[in-house]
N, C-alpha and C positions, 0 to 999 in steps of 0.2 A: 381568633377562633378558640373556643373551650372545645377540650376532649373530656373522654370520661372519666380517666384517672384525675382532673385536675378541681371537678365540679366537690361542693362539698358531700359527704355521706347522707346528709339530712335529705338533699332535695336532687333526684334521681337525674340521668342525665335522660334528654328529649332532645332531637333534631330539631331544628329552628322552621319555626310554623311557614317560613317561608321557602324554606331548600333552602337556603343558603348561608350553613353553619359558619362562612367567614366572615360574613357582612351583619352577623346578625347581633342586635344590640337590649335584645331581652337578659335582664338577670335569671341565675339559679332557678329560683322559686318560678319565676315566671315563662320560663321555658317548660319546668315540670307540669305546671299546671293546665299550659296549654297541652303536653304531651297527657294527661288524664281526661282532659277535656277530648280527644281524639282517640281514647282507648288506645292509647300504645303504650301505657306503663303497667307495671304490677301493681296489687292494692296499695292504698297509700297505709302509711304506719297511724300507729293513734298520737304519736306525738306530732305526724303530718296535718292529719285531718285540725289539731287543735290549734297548728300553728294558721292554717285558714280560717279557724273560725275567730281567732287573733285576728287577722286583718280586716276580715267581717264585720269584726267588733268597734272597730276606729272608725268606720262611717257613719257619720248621721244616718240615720231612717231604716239601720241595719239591723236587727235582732236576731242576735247568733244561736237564741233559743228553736227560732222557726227556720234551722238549717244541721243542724245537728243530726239528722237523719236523712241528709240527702245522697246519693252515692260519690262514689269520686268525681265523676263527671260533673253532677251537678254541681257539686262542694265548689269545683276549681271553677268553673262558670260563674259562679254567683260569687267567688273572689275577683276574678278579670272584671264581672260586670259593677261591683264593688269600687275596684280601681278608679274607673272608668266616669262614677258618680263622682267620686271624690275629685278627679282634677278638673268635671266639669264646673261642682259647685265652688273649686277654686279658681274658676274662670283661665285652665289652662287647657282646654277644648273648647 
């Protein structure tokens, strides 16, 4: 189980999208983003928002130009959904 002292400063701490902070086997980043995704974080930072549109940037068919303005919500959404393409089109879904 991560607490919040132990999470790194970059990427904020979120409760585990499931309730259950023990079991739960989301990284850093991807706790926070589901926590954005669900409005329970403060603004993300501009070096947050950039490090999304970083991950945004490694998937084929992604253009981090036509997401640069999307709010936090959206941003972290369209990184999960980002994800999500990527281990499909690596045939790991």
């Amino acid at each position: 189980m991560q607490t919040e002292p132990e999470l790194s400063q970059k990427w904020p701490y979120a409760t585990c999208c499931t309730g259950d902070d023990a079991h739960c086997v989301c990284g850093d980043m991807e706790r926070s983003l589901r926590g954005w995704k669900r409005g329970a974080l403060p603004k993300m930072t501009q070096d947050q928002r950039e490090a999304c549109l970083a991950e945004i940037g490694h998937v084929e068919g992604y253009d981090i130009n036509e997401h640069r303005d999307e709010t936090d919500a959206e941003l972290a959404n369209t990184v999960l959904r980002a994800w999500i393409d990527y281990a499909r089109d690596k045939g790991l879904l």
